[in-house]
mmCIF entry with sequence, helices, sheets and N, C-alpha, C, O atoms, coordinates in Angstrom:
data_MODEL
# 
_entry.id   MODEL 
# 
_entity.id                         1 
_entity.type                       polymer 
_entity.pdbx_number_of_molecules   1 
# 
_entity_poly.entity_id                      1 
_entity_poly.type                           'polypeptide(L)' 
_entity_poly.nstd_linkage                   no 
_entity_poly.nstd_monomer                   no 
_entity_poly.pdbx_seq_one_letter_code       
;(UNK)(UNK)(UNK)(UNK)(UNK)(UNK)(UNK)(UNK)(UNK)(UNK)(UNK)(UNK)(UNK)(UNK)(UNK)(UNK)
(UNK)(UNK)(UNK)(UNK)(UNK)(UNK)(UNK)(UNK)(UNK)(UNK)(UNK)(UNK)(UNK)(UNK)(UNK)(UNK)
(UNK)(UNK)(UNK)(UNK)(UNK)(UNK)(UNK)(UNK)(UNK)(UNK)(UNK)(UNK)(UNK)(UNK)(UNK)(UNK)
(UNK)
;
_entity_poly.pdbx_seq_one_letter_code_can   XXXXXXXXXXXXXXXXXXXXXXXXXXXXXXXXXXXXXXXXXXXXXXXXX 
_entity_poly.pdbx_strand_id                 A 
# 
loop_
_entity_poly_seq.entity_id 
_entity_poly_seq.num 
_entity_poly_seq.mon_id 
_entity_poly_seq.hetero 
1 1  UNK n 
1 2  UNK n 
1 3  UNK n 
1 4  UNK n 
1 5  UNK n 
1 6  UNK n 
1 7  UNK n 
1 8  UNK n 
1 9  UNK n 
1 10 UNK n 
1 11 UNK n 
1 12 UNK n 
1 13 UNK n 
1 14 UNK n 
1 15 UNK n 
1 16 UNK n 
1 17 UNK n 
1 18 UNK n 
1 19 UNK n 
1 20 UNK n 
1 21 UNK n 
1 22 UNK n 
1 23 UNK n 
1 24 UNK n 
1 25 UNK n 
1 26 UNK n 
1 27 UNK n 
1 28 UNK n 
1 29 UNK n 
1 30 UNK n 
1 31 UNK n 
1 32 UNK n 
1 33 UNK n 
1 34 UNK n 
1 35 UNK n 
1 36 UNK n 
1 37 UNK n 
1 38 UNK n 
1 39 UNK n 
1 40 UNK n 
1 41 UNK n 
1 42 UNK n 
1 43 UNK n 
1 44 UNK n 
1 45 UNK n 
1 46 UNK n 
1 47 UNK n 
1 48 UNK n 
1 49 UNK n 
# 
_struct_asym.id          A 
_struct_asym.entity_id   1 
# 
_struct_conf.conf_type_id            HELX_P 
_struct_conf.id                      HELX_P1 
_struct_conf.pdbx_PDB_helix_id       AA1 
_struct_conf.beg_label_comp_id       UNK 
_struct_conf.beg_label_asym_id       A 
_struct_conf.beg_label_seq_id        7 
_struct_conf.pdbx_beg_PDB_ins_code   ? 
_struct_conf.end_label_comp_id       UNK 
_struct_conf.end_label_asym_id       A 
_struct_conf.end_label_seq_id        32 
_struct_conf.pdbx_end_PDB_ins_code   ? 
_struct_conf.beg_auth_comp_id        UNK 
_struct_conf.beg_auth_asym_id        A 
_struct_conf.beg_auth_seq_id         7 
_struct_conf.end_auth_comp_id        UNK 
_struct_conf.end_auth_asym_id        A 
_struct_conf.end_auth_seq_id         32 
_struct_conf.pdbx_PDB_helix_class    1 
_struct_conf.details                 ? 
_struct_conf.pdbx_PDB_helix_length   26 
# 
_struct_conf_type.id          HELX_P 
_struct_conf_type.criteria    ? 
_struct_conf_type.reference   ? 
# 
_struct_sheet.id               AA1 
_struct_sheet.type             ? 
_struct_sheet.number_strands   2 
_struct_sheet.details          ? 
# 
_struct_sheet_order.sheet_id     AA1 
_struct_sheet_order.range_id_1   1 
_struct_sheet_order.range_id_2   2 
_struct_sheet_order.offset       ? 
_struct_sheet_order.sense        anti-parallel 
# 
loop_
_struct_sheet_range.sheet_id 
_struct_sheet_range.id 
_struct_sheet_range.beg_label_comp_id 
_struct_sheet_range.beg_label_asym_id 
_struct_sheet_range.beg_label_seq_id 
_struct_sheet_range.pdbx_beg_PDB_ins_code 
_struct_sheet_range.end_label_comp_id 
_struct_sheet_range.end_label_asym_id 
_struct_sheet_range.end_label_seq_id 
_struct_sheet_range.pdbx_end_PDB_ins_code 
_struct_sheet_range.beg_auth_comp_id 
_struct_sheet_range.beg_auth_asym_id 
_struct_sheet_range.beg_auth_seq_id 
_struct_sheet_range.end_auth_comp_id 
_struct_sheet_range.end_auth_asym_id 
_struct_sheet_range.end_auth_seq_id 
AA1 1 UNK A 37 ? UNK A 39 ? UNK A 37 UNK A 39 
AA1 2 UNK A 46 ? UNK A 48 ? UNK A 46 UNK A 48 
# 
loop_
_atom_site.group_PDB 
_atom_site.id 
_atom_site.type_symbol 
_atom_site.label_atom_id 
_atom_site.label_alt_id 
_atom_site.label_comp_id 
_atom_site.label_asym_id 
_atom_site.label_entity_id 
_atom_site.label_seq_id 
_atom_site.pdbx_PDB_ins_code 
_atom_site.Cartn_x 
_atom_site.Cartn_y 
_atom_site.Cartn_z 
_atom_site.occupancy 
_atom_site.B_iso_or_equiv 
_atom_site.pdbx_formal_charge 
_atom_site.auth_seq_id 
_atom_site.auth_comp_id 
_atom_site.auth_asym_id 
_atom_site.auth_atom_id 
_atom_site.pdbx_PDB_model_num 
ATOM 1   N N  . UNK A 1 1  ? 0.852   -1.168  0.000  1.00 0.00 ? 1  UNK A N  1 
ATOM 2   C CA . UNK A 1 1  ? 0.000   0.000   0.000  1.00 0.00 ? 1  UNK A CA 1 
ATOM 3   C C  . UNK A 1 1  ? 0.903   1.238   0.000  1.00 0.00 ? 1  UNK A C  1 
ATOM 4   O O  . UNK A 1 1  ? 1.868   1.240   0.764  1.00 0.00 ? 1  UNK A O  1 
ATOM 5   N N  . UNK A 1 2  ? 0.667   2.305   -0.805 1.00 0.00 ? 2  UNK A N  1 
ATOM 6   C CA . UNK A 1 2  ? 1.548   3.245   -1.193 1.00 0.00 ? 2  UNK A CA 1 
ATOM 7   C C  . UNK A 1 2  ? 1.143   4.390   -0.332 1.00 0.00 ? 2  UNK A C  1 
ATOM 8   O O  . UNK A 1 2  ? -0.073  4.389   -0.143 1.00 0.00 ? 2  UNK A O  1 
ATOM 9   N N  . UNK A 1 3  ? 1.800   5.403   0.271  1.00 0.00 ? 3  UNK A N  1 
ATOM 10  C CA . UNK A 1 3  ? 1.683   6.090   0.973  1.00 0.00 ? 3  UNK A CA 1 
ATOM 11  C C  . UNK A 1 3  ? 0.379   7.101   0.450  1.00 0.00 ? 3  UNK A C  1 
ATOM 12  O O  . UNK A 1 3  ? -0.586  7.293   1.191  1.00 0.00 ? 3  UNK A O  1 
ATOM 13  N N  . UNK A 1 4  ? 0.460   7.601   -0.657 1.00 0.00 ? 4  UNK A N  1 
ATOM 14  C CA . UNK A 1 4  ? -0.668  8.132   -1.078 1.00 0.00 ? 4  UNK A CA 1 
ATOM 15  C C  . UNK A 1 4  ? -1.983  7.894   -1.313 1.00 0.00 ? 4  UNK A C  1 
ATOM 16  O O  . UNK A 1 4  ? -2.747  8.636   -1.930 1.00 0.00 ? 4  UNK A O  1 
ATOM 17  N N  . UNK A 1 5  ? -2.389  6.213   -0.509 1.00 0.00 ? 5  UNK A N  1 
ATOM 18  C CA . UNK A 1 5  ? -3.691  5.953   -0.768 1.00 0.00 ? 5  UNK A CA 1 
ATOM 19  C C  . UNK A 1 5  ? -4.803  6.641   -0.156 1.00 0.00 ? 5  UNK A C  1 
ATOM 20  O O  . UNK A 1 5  ? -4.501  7.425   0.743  1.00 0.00 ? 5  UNK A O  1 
ATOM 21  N N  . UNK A 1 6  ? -5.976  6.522   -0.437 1.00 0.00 ? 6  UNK A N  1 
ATOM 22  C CA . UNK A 1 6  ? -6.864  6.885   0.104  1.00 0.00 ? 6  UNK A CA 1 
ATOM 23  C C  . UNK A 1 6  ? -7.491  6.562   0.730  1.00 0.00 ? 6  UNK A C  1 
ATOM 24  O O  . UNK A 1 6  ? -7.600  5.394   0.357  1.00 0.00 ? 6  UNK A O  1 
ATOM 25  N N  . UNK A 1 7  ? -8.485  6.736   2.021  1.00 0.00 ? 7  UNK A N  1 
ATOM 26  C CA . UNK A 1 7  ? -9.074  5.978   3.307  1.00 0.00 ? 7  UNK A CA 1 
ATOM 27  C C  . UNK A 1 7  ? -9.626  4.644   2.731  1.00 0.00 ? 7  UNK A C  1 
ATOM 28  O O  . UNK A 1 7  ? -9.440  3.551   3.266  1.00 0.00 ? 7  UNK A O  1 
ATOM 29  N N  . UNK A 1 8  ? -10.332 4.850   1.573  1.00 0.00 ? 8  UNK A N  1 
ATOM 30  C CA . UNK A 1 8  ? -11.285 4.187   1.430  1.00 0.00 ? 8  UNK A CA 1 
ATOM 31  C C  . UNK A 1 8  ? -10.081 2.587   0.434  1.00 0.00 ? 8  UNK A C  1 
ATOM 32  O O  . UNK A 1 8  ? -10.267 1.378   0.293  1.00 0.00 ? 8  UNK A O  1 
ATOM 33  N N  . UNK A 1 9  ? -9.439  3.140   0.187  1.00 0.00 ? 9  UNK A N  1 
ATOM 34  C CA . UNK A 1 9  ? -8.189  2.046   -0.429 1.00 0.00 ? 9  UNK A CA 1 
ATOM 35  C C  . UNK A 1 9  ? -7.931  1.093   0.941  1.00 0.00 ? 9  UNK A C  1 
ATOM 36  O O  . UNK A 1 9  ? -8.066  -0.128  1.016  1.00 0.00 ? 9  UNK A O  1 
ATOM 37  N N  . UNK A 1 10 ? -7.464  2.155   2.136  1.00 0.00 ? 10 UNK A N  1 
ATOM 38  C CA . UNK A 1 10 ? -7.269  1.299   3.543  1.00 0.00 ? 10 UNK A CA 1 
ATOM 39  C C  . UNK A 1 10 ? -8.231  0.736   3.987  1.00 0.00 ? 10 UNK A C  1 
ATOM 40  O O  . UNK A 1 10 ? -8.050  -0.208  4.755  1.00 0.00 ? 10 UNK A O  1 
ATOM 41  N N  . UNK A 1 11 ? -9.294  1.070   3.703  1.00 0.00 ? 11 UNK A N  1 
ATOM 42  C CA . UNK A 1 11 ? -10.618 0.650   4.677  1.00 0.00 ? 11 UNK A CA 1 
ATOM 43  C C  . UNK A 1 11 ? -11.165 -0.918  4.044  1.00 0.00 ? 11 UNK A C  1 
ATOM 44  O O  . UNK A 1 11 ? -11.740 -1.816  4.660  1.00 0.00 ? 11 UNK A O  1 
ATOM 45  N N  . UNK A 1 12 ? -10.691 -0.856  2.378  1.00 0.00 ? 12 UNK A N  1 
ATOM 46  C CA . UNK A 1 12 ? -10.861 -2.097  1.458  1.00 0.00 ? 12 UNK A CA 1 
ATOM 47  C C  . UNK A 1 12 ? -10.334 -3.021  2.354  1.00 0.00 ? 12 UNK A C  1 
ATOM 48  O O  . UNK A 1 12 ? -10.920 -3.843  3.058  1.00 0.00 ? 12 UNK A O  1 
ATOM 49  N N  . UNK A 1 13 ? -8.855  -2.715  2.205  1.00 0.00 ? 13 UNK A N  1 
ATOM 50  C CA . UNK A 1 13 ? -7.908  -3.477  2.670  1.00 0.00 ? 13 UNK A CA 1 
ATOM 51  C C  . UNK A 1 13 ? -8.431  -4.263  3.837  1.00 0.00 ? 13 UNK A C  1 
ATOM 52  O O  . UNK A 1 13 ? -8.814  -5.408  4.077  1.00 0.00 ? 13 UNK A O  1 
ATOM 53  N N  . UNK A 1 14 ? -8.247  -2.969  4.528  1.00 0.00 ? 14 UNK A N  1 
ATOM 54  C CA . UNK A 1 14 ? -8.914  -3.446  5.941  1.00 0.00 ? 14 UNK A CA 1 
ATOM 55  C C  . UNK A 1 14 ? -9.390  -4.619  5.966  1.00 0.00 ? 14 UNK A C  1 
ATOM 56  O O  . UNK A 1 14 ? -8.875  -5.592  6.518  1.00 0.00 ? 14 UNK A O  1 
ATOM 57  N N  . UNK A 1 15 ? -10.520 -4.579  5.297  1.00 0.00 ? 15 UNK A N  1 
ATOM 58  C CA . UNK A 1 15 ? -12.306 -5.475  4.979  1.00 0.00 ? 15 UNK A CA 1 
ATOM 59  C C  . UNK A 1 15 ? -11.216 -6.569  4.500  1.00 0.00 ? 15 UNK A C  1 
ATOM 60  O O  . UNK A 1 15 ? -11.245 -7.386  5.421  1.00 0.00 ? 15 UNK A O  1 
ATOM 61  N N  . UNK A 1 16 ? -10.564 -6.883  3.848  1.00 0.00 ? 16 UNK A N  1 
ATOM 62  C CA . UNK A 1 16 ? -10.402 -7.801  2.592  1.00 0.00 ? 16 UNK A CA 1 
ATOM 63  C C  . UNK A 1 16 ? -9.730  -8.699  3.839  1.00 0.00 ? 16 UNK A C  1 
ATOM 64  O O  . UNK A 1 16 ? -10.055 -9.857  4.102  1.00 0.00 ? 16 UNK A O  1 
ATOM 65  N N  . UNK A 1 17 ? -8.676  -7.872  4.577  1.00 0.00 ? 17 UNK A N  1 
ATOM 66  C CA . UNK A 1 17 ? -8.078  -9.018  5.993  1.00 0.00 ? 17 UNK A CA 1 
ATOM 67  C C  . UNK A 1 17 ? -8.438  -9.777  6.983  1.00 0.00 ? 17 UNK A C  1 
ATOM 68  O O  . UNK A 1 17 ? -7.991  -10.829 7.442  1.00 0.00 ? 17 UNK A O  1 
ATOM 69  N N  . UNK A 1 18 ? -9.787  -8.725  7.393  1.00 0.00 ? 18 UNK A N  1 
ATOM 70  C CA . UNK A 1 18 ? -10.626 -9.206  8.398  1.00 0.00 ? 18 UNK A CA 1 
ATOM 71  C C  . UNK A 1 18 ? -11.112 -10.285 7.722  1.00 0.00 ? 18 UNK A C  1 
ATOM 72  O O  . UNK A 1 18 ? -11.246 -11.263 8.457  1.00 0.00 ? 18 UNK A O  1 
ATOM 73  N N  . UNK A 1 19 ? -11.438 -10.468 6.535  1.00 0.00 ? 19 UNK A N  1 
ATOM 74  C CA . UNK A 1 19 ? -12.226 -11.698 5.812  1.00 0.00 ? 19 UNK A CA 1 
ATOM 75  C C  . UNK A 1 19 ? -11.613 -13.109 5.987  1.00 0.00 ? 19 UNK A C  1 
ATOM 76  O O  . UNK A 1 19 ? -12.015 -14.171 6.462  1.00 0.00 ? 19 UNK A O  1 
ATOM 77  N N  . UNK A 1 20 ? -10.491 -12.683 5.413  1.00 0.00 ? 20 UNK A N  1 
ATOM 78  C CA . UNK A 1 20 ? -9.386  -13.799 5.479  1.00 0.00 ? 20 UNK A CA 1 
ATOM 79  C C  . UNK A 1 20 ? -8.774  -14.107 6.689  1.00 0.00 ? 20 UNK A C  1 
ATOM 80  O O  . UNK A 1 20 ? -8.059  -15.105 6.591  1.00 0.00 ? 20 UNK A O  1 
ATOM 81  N N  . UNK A 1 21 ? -8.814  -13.359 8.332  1.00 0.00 ? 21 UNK A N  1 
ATOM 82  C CA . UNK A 1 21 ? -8.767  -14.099 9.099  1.00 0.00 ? 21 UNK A CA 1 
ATOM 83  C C  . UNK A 1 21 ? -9.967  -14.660 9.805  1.00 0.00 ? 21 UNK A C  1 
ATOM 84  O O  . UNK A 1 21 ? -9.928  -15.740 10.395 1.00 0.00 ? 21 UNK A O  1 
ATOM 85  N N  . UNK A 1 22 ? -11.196 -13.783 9.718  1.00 0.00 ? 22 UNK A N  1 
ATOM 86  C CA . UNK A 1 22 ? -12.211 -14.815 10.243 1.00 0.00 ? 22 UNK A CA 1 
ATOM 87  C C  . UNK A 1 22 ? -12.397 -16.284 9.442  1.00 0.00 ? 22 UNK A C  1 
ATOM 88  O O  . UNK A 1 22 ? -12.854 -17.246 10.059 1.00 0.00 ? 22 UNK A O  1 
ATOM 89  N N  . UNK A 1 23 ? -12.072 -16.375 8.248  1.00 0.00 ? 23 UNK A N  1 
ATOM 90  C CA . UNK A 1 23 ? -12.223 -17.674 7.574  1.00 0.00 ? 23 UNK A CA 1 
ATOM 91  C C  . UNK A 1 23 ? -11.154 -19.088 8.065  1.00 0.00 ? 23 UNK A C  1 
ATOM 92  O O  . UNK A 1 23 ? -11.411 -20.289 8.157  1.00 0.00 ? 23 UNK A O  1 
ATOM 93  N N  . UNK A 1 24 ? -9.867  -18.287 8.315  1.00 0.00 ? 24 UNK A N  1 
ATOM 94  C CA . UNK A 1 24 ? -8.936  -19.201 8.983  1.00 0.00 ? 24 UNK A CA 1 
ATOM 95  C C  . UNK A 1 24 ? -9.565  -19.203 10.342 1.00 0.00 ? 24 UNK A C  1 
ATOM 96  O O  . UNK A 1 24 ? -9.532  -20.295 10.908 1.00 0.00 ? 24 UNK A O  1 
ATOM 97  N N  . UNK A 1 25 ? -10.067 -18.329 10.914 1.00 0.00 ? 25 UNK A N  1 
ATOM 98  C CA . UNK A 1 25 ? -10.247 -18.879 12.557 1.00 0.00 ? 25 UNK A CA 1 
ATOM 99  C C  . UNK A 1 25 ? -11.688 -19.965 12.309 1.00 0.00 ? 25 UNK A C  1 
ATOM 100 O O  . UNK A 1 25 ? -11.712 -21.109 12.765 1.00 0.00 ? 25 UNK A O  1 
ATOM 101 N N  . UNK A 1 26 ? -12.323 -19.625 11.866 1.00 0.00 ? 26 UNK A N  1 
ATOM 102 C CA . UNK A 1 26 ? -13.449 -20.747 11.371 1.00 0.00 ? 26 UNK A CA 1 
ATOM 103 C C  . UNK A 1 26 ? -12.796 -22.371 11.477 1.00 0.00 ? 26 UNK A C  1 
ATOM 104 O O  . UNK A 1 26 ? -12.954 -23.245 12.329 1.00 0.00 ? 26 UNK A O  1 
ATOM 105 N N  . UNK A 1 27 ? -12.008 -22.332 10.219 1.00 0.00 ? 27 UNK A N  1 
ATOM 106 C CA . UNK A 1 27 ? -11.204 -23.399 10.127 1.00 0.00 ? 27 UNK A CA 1 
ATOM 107 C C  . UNK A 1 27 ? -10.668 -23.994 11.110 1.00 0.00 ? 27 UNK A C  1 
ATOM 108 O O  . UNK A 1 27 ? -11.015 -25.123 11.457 1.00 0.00 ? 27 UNK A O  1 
ATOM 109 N N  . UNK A 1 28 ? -9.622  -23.216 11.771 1.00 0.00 ? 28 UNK A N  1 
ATOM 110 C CA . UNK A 1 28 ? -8.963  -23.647 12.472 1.00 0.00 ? 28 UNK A CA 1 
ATOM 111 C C  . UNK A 1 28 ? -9.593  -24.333 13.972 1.00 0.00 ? 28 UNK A C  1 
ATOM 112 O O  . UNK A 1 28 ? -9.122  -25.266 14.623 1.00 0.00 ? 28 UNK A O  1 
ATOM 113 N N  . UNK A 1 29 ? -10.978 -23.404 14.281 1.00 0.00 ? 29 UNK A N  1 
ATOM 114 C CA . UNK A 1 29 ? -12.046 -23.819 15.104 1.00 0.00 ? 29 UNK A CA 1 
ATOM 115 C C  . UNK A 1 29 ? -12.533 -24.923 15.103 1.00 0.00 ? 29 UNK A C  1 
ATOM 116 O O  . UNK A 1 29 ? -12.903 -25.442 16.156 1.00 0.00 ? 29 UNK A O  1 
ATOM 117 N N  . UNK A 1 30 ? -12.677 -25.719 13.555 1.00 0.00 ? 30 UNK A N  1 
ATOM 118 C CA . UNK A 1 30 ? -13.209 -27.039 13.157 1.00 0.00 ? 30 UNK A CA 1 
ATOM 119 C C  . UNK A 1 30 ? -12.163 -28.150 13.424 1.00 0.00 ? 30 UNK A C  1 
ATOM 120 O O  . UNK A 1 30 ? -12.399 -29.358 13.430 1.00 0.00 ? 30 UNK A O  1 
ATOM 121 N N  . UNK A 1 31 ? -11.063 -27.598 13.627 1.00 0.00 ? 31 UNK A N  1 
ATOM 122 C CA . UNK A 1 31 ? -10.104 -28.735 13.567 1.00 0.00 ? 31 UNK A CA 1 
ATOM 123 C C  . UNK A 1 31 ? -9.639  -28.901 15.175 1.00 0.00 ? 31 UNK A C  1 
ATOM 124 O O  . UNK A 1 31 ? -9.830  -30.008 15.677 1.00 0.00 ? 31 UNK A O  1 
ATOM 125 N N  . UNK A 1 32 ? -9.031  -27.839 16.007 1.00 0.00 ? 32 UNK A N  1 
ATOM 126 C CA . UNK A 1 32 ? -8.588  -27.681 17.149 1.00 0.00 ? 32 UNK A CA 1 
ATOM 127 C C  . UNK A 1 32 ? -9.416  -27.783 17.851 1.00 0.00 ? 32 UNK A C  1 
ATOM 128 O O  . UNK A 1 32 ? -9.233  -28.727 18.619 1.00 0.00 ? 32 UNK A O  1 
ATOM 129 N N  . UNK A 1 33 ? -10.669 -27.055 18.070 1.00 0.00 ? 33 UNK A N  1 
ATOM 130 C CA . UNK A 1 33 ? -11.752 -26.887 18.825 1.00 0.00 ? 33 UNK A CA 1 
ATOM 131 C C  . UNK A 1 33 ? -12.628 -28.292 18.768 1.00 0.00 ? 33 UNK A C  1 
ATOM 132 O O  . UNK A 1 33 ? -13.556 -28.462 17.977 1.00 0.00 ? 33 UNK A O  1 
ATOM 133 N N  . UNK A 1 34 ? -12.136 -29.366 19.833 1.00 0.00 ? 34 UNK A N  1 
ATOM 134 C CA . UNK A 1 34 ? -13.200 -30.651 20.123 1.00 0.00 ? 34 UNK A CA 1 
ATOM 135 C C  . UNK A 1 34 ? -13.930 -30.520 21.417 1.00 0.00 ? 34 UNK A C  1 
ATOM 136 O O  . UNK A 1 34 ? -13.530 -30.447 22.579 1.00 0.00 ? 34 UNK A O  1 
ATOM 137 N N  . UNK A 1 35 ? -15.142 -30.512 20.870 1.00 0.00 ? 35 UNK A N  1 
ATOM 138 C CA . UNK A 1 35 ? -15.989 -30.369 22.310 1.00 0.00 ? 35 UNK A CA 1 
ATOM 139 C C  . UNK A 1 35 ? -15.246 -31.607 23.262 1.00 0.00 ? 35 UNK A C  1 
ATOM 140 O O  . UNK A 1 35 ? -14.702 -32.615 22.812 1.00 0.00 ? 35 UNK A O  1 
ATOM 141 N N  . UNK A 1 36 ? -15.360 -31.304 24.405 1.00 0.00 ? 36 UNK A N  1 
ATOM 142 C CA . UNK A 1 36 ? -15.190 -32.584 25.623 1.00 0.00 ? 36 UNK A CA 1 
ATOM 143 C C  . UNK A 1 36 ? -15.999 -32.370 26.670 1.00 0.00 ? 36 UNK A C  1 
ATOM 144 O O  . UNK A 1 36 ? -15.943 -31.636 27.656 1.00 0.00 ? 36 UNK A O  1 
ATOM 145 N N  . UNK A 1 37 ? -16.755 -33.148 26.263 1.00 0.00 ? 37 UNK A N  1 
ATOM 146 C CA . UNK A 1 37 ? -17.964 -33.883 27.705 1.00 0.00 ? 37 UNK A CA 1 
ATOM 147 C C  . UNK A 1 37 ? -18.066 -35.425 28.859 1.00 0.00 ? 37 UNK A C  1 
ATOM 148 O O  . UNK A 1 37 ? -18.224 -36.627 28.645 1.00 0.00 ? 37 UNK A O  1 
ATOM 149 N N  . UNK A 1 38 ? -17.909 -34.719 29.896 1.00 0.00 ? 38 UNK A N  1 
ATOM 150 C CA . UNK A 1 38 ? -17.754 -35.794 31.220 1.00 0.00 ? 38 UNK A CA 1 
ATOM 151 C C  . UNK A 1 38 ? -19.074 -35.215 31.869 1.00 0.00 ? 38 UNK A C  1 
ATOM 152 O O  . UNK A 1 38 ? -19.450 -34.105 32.244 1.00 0.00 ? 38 UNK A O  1 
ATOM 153 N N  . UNK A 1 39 ? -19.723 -36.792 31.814 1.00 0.00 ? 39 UNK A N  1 
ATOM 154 C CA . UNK A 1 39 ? -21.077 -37.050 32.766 1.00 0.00 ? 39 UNK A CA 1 
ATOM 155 C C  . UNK A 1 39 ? -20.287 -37.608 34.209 1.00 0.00 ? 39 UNK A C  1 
ATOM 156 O O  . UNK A 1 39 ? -19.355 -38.408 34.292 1.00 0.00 ? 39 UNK A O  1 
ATOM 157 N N  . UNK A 1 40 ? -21.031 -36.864 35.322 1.00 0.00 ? 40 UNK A N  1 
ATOM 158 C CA . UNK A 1 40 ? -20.612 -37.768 36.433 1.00 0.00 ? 40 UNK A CA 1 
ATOM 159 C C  . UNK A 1 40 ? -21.792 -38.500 36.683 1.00 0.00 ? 40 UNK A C  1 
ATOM 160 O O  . UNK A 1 40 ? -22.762 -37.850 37.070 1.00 0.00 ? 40 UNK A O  1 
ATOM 161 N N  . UNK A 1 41 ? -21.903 -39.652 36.550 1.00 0.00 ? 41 UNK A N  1 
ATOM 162 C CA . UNK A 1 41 ? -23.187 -40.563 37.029 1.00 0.00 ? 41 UNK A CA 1 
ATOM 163 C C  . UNK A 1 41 ? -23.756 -40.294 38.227 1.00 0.00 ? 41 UNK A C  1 
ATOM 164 O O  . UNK A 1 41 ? -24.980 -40.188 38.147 1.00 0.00 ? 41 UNK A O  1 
ATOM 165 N N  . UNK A 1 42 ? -23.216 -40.120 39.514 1.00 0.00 ? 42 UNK A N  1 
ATOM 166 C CA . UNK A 1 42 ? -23.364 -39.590 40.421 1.00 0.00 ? 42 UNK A CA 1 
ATOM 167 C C  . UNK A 1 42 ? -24.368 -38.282 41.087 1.00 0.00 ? 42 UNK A C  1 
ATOM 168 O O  . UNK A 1 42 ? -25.382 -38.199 41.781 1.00 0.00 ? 42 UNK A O  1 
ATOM 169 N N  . UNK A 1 43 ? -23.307 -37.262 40.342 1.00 0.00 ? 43 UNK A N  1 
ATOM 170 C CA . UNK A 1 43 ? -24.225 -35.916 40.446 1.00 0.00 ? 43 UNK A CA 1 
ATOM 171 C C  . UNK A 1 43 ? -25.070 -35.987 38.778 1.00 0.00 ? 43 UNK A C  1 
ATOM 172 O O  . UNK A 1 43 ? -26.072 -35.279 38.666 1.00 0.00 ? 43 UNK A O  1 
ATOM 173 N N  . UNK A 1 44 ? -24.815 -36.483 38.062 1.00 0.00 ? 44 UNK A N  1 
ATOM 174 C CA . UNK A 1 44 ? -25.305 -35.781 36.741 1.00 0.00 ? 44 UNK A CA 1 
ATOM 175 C C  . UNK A 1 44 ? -25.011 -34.577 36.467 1.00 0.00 ? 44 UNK A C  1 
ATOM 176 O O  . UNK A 1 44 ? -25.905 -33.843 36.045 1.00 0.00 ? 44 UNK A O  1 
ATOM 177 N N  . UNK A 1 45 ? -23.462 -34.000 36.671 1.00 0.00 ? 45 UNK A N  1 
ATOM 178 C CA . UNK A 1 45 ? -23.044 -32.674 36.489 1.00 0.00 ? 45 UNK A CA 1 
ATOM 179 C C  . UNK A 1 45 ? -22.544 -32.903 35.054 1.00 0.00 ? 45 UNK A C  1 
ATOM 180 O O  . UNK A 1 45 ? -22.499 -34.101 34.773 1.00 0.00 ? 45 UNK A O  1 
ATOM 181 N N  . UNK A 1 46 ? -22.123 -31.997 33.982 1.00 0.00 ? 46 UNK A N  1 
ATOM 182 C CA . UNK A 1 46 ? -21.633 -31.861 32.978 1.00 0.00 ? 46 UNK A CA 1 
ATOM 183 C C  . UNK A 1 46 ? -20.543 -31.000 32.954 1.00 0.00 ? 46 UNK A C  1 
ATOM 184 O O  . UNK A 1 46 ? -20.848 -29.808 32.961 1.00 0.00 ? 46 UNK A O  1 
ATOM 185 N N  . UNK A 1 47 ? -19.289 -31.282 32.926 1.00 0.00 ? 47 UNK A N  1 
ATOM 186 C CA . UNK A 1 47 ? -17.903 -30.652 32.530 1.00 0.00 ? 47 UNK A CA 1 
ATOM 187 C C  . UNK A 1 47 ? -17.564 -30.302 31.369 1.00 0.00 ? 47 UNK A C  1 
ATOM 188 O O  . UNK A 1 47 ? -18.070 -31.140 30.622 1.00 0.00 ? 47 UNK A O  1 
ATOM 189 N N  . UNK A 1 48 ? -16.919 -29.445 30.679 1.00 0.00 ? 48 UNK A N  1 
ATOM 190 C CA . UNK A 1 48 ? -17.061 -28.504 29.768 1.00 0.00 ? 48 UNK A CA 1 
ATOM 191 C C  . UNK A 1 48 ? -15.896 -28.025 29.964 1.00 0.00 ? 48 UNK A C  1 
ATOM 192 O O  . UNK A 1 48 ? -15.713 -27.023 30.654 1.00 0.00 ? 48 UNK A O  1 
ATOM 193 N N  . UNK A 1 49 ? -14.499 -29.001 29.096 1.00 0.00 ? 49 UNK A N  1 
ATOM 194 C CA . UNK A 1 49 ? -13.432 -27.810 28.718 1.00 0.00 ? 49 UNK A CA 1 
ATOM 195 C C  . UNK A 1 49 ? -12.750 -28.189 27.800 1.00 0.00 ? 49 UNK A C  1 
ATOM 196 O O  . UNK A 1 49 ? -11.872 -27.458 27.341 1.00 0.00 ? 49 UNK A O  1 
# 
């Protein structure tokens, strides 16, 4: 980006990055992110981490 751009050149930009990292965090959410659930028979509590 050249020093002389204009807001709206940065503001593209901007937009165009935010895109491309919410799409990798998506992703990366599907792969890393495994739910894990423990029943205690006992209490019937549910753990969550």
């Amino acid at each position: 980006m050249l020093p002389e751009s204009d807001i709206e050149e940065i503001v593209e930009a901007l937009h165009k990055l935010n895109t491309v990292i919410e799409n990798q965090t998506e992703k990366l959410e599907s792969v890393l992110w495994k739910p894990v659930q423990q029943t205690h028979m006992e209490s019937g509590d549910i753990e969550l981490f």
